[in-house]
N, C-alpha and C positions, 0 to 999 in steps of 0.2 A: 835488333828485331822488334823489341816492344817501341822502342822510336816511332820507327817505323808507322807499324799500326796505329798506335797513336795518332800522331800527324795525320795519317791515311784518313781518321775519321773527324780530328779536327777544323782539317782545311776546309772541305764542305762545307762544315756547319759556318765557319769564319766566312766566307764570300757570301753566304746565304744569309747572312744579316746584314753584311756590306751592302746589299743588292735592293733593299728598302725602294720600292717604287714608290711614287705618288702619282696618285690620281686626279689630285686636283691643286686649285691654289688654293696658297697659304697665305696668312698673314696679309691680309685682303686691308687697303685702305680708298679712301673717297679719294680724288682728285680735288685738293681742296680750292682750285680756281674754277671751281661752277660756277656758272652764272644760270641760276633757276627757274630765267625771264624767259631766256629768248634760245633759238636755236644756233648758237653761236659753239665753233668747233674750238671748245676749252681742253681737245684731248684726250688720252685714254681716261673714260670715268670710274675706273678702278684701276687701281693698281697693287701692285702685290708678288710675291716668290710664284715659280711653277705655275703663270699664269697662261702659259698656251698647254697645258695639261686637259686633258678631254677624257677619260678612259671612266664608265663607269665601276664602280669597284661589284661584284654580287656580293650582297649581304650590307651595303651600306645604303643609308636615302642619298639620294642625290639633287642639292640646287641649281636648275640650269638656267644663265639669263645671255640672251640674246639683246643687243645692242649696237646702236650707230650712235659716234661723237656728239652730231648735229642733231639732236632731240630732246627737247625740255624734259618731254616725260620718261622717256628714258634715262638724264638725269635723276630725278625725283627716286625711278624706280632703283637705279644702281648705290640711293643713300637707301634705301631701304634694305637693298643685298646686303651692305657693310655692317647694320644694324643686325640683322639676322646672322650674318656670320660669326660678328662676337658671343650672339647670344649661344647657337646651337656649334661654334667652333669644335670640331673633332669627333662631332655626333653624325653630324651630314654633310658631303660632299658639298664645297662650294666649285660650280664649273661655269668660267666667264668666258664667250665668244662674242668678243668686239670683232664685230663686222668689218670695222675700218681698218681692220692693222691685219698683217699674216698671221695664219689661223693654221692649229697642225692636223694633221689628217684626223685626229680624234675629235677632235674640233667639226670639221668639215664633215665629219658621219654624223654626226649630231645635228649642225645643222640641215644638212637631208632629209632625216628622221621627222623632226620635229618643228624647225622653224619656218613659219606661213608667211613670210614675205610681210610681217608688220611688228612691228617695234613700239616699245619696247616686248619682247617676248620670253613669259618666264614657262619651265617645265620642272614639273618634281616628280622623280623617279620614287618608288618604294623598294624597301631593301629587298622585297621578293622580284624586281624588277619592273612591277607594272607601273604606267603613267598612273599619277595622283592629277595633275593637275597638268594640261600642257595647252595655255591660251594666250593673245596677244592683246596688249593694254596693260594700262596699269593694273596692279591688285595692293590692297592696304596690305599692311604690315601684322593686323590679328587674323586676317582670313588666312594669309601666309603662315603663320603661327598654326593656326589650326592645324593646317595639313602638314606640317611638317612635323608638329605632336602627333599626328596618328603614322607620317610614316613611322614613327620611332617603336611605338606600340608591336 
């Protein structure tokens, strides 16, 4: 009988931590054969675990960078994603939608949302949900900072 109950209440709890989603990727690295001249298609410019993961999480910031292979600055911008991701890793959602490659439906809401048909394109979510920042072009790496210190705030 006390088995029983037991089990009854431990099973739950055991699949409910088994069940650990992610929301985004992890362990995010550069494509290290860039070529930072020209528009030349050197391949997916990040690579990384749970990289077609799309799903905003509520209550975390979230980094969104939109991208195609064949673009210098796109390049440029995707070392800069890798750069932030070490730094703020675990704080804020890294979520990467290469254009070029199949994209999962969380992916594909997002870009709906938010991507304007120009590249490189970045968006920061704040953990109460609102856009911080959702523009196309490059942006440096301290103004990225900024806002991504105050989503944390």
């Amino acid at each position: 009988m006390y088995k029983t109950v037991i089990l009854s209440l431990l099973l739950p709890l055991t699949f409910s931590i088994m069940q650990v989603s992610v929301n985004a990727a992890t362990n995010l690295r550069l494509n290290p054969n860039l070529d930072y001249s020209s528009d030349s298609n050197d391949g997916p410019l990040i690579t990384g675990d749970n990289i077609t993961d799309g799903m905003i999480q509520q209550g975390k910031p979230a980094y969104i960078i939109f991208y195609h292979h064949e673009c210098y600055n796109s390049k440029r911008q995707a070392k800069r994603t890798v750069e932030l991701y070490e730094k703020y890793e675990g704080n804020i959602d890294f979520i990467i939608v290469d254009l070029d490659s199949e994209i999962s439906n969380e992916q594909n809401g997002l870009r709906e949302r938010f991507y304007r048909n120009h590249i490189p394109h970045v968006t920061i979510i704040g953990a109460n949900g609102s856009v911080l920042y959702n523009r196309s072009g490059e942006i440096g790496t301290d103004l990225l900072s900024s806002i991504l210190d105050k989503a944390l705030m």
